[in-house]
C-alpha positions in Angstrom: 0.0 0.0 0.0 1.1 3.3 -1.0 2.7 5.8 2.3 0.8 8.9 0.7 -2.7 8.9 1.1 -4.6 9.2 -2.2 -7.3 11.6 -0.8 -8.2 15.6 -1.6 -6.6 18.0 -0.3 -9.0 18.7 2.5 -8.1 15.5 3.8 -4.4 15.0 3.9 -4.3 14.8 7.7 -7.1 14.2 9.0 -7.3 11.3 11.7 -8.7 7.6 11.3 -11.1 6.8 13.8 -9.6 6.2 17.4 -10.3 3.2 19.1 -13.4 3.4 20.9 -13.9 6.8 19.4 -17.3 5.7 17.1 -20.0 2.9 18.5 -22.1 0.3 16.4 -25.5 1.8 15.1 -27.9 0.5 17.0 -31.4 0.3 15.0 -34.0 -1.9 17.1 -32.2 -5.1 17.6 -29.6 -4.2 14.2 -26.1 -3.4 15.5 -24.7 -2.0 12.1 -20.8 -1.4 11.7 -19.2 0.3 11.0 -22.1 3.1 11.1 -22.3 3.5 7.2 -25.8 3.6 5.3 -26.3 3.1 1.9 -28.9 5.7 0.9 -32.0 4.2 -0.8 -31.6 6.1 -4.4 -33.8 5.2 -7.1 -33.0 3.8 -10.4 -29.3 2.7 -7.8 -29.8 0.7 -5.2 -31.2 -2.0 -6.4 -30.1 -5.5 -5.8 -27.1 -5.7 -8.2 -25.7 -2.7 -6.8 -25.8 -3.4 -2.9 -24.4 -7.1 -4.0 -21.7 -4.9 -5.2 -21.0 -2.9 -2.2 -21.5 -5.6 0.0 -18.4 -7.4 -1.3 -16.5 -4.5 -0.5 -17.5 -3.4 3.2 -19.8 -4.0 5.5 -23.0 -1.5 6.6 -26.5 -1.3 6.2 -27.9 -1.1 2.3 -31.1 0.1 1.4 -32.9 -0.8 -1.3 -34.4 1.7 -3.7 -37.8 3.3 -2.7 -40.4 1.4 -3.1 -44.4 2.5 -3.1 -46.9 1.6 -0.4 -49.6 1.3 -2.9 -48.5 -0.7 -5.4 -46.6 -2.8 -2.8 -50.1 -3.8 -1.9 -51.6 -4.6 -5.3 -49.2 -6.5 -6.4 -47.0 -4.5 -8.6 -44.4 -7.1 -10.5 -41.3 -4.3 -10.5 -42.5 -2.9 -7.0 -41.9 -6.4 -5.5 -39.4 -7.4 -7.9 -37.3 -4.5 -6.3 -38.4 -5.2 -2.9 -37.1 -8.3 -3.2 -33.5 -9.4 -1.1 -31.0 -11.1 -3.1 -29.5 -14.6 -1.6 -28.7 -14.4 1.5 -28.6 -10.6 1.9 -29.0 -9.7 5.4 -30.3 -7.4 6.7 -32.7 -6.9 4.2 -33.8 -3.1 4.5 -36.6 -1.4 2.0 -37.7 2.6 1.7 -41.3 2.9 1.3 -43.0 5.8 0.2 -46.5 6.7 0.8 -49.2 9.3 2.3 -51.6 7.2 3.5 -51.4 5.7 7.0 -53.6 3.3 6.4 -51.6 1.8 3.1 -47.9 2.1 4.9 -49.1 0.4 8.2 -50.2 -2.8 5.9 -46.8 -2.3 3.4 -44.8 -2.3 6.5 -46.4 -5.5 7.9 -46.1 -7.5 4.8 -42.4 -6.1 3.9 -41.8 -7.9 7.7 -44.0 -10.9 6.8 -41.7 -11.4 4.0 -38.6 -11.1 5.9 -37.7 -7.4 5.8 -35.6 -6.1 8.7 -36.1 -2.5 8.6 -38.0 -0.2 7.1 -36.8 3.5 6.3 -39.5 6.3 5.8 -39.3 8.7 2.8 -39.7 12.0 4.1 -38.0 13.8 1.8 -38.7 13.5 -2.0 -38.8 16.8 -3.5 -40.3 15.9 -7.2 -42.8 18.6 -8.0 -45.6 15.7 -9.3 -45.3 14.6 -6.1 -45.1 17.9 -3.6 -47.6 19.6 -5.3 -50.3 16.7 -4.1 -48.7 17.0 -0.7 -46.5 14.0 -0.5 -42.9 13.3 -0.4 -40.6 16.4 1.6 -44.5 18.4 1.4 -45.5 15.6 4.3 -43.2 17.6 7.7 -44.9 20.4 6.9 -47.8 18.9 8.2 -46.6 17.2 11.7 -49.6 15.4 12.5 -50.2 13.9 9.2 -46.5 12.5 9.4 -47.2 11.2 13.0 -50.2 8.8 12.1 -47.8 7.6 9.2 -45.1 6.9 11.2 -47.0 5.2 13.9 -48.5 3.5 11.6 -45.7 1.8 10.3 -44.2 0.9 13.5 -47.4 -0.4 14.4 -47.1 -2.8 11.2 -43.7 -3.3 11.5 -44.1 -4.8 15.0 -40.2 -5.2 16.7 -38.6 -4.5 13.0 -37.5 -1.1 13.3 -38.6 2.2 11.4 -36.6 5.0 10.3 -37.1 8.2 8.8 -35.8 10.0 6.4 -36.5 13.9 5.8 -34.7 17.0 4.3 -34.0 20.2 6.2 -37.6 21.6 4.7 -39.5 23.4 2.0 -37.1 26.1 1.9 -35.0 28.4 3.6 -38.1 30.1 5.1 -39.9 26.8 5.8 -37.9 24.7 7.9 -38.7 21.3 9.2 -36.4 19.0 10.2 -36.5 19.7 13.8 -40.3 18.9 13.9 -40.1 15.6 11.9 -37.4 14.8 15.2 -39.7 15.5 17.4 -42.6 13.7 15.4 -40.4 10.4 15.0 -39.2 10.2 18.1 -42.8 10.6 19.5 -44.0 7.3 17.4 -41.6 5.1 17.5 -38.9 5.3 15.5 -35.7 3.8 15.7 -33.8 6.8 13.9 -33.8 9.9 11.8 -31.7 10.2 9.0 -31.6 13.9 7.9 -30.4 15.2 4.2 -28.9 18.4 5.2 -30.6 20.3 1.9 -34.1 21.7 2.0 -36.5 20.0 -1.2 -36.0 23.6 -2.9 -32.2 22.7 -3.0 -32.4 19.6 -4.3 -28.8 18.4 -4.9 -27.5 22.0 -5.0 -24.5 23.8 -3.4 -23.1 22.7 0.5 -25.2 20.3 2.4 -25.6 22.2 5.8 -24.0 19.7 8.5 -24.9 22.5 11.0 -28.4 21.1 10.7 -27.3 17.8 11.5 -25.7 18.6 14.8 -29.1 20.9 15.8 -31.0 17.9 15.3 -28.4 15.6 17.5 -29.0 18.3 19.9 -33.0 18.1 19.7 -34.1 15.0 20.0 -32.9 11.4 22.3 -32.7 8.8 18.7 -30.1 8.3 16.7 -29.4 10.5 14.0 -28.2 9.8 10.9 -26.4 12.6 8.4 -26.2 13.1 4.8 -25.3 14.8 2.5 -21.4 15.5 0.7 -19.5 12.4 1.7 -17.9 12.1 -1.2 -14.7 10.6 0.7 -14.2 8.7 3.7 -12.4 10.8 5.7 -16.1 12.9 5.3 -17.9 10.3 7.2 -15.3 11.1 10.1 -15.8 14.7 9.9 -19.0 14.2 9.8 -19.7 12.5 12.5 -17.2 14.4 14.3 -18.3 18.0 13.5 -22.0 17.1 14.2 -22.3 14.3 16.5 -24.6 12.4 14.6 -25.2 8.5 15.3 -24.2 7.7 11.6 -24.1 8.6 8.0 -26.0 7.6 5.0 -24.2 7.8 1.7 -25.7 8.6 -1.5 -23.8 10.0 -4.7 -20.0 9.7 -3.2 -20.5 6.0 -4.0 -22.0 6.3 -7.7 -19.5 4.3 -9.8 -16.9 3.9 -6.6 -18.5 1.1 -4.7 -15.5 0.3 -3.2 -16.0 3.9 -1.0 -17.5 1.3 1.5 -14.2 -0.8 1.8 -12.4 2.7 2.8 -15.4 3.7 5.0 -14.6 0.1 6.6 -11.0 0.4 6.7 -11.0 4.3 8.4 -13.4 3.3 11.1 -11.5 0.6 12.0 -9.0 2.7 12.7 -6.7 1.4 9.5 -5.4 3.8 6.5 -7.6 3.0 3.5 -5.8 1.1 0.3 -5.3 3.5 -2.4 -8.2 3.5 -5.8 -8.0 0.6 -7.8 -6.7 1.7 -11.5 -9.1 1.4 -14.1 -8.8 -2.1 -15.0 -10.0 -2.9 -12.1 -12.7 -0.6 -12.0 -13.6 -1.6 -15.4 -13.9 -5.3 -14.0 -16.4 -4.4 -11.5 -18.8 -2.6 -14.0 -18.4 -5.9 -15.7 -19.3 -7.8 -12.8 -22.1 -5.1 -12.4 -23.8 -5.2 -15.8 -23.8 -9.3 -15.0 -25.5 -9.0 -12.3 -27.9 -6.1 -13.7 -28.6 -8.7 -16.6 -29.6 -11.5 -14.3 -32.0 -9.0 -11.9 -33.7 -7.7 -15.0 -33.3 -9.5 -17.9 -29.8 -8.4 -20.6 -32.3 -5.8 -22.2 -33.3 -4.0 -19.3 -30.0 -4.4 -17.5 -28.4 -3.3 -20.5 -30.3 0.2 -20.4 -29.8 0.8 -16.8 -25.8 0.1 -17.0 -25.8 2.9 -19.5 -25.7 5.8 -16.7 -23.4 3.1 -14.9 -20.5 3.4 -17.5 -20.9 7.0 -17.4 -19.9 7.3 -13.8 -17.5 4.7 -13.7 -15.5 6.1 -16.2 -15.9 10.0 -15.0 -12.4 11.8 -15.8 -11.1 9.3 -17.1 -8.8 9.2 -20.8 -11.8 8.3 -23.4 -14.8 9.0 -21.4 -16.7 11.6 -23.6 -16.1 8.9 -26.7 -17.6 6.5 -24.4 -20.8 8.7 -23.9 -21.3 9.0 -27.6 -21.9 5.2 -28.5 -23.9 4.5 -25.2 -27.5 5.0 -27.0 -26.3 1.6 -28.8 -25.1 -0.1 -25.8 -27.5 -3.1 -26.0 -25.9 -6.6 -24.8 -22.7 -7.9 -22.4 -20.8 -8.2 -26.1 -21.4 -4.1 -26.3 -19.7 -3.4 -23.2 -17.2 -5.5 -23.8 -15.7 -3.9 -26.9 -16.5 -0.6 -24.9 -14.7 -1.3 -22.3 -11.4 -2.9 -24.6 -11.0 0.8 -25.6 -9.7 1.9 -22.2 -6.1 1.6 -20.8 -6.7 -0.5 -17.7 -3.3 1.0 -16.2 -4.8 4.2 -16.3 -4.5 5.7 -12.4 -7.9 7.1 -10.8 -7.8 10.8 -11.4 -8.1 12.2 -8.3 -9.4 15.5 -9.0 -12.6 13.7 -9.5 -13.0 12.7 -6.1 -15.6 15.5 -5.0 -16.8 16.0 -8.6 -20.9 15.1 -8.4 -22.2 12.4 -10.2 -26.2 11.5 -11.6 -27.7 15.1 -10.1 -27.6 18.9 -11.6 -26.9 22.2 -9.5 -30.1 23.3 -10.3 -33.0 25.3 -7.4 -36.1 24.8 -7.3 -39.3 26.6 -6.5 -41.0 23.9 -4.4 -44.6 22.9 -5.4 -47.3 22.3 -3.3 -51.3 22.0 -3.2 -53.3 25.1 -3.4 -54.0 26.8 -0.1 -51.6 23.7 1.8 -50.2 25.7 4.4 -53.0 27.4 5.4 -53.9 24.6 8.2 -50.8 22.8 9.0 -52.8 20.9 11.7 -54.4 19.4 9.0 -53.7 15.3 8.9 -56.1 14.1 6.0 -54.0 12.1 3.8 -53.3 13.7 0.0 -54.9 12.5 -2.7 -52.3 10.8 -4.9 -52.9 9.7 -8.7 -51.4 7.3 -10.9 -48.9 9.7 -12.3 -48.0 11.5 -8.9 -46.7 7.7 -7.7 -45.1 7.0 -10.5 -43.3 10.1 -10.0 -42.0 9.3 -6.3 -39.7 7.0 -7.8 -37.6 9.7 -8.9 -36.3 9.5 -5.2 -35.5 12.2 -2.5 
């Protein structure tokens, strides 16, 4: 292993973890270490992908979002992605929904069918589905959030239930401190908390500040997100703010092994360096594989597309790469794709912090007519076909 540390240079001295200095996160009766999350992203974190991750560190991995409602009738892609590969455990699910009555049952038969935690989303900030009330619209109304969140717990029995909410509407409209209160009053095991508000989205700094004031508010763990794009951020993190845990989302987009150097730092070791590109193009081999065998070489196939993209970011050949993607159609595509590249190429490191899958645009968040006029309110929203179908876009 190399003596100089292959990190940004924000990073170049700070500490590994200390012995004793970080405890296990404790969920329920789930004791999860080291205290790293894989954030439920959709269109990501399906199966194939936390396989992936799994063989290089250990944590918790969530699958992709799933919806209450079509959870409940039956949906073949909705259980299809709800679905634990062999021997995956724990097997943890996100569910979305609005109704109390529909996410009590989804919880119960996630648990039936051997689910071991459930994670709440809180926080998705798609306009098809704020402007009917759902998604990161739902903290603004507190007591329509509690009867959802006791109603899972209710269904989930001894599995635990987790939240997960953004900072707010807006600058002007803040939450987060509310939706502590609210699921640490019902039940739940923990709060995770992206440190952007919906209008945000993936824009500009996440604000840890609000991390720590949530630490400081309520008596469950808390869980931070937002910018870990390296290990050494899940220290800082966690350090700065005091939070319980972090939950990674786009730092791991094409890098799966981030999880091997989350492992390695919080046990106190000094992280191997990034593998070269051959080896980085041999796991989005092993990744389009196991895409193909989840959903068929067609649909896999399309999905690895974005995949290549980000495993290949700033690297020699990349932008070459993007232009023949629309014809990327079977295992014998990538291939010859892939044969292009120079697998002694070194990992550009100037890429490190460099965002993958998500814009820097704002947004002006959208929301029913007249919905904060009574924020006592707890009716559920109404939610159409297309408004669901839209929560998948994730939060």
């Amino acid at each position: 292993m190399s003596s100089v540390r292959c990190v940004s240079a924000r990073h170049r001295d700070t500490p590994v973890a200390a012995p004793g200095e970080f405890a296990s996160l404790r969920l329920g009766a789930l004791h999860v270490w080291p205290p790293v999350v894989l954030a439920p992203m959709a269109g990501v974190t399906n199966w194939a992908f936390r396989a992936l991750c799994r063989e290089f560190g250990a944590g918790l991995y969530v699958a992709e979002m799933i919806i209450a409602r079509g959870y409940l009738e039956g949906n073949e892609l909705t259980h299809l992605l709800a679905r634990g590969g062999p021997d995956e455990r724990p097997r943890s699910v996100q569910l979305y929904g609005s109704d109390p009555a529909e996410v009590g049952e989804a919880a119960r038969r996630l648990v039936d069918d051997g689910v071991e935690h459930v994670d709440l989303n809180f926080g998705c900030p798609v306009p098809k589905v704020t402007r009917h009330g759902g998604g990161a619209a739902v903290p603004v109304k507190a007591r329509l959030m509690a009867r959802i969140v006791a109603a899972a717990v209710r269904g989930a029995g001894a599995v635990p239930v987790t939240v997960k909410v953004r900072k707010g509407i807006d600058d002007r409209l803040l939450t987060y401190r509310d939706a502590g209160r609210v699921a640490e009053g019902e039940g739940a095991a923990a709060i995770g908390l992206h440190a952007r508000t919906a209008a945000q989205l993936y824009a500009g700094r996440a604000d840890w500040s609000a991390i720590a004031a949530l630490k400081a508010s309520v008596g469950i763990p808390v869980l931070g997100n937002g910018d870990l794009w390296e290990c050494w951020d899940a220290l800082q993190m966690m350090r700065e703010t005091g939070c319980d845990g972090v939950i990674v989302g786009r730092g791991c987009l094409g890098r799966p092994w981030l999880f091997a150097e989350l492992a390695a730092v919080f046990d106190g070791r000094e992280p191997d360096p990034p593998p070269r590109l051959g080896a980085i193009l041999a796991v989005a081999r092993r990744h389009a594989t196991l895409l193909c065998a989840l959903f068929g070489e067609h649909h896999g196939m399309r999905q690895m597309r974005k995949w290549c993209i980000w495993y290949t970011t700033g690297f020699r050949g990349a932008s070459a790469l993007r232009a023949a993607l629309p014809r990327l159609a079977t295992l014998a595509d990538l291939d010859a794709l892939l044969a292009r590249f120079d697998p002694d190429e070194p990992f550009p490191l100037d890429v490190l912090r460099v965002p993958r899958a998500k814009d820097g645009r704002v947004q002006e968040v959208a929301l029913p007519h007249g919905y904060l006029a009574d924020r006592d309110d707890d009716t559920p929203p109404a939610e159409d076909d297309a408004t669901l179908a839209a929560a998948t876009s994730g939060g």
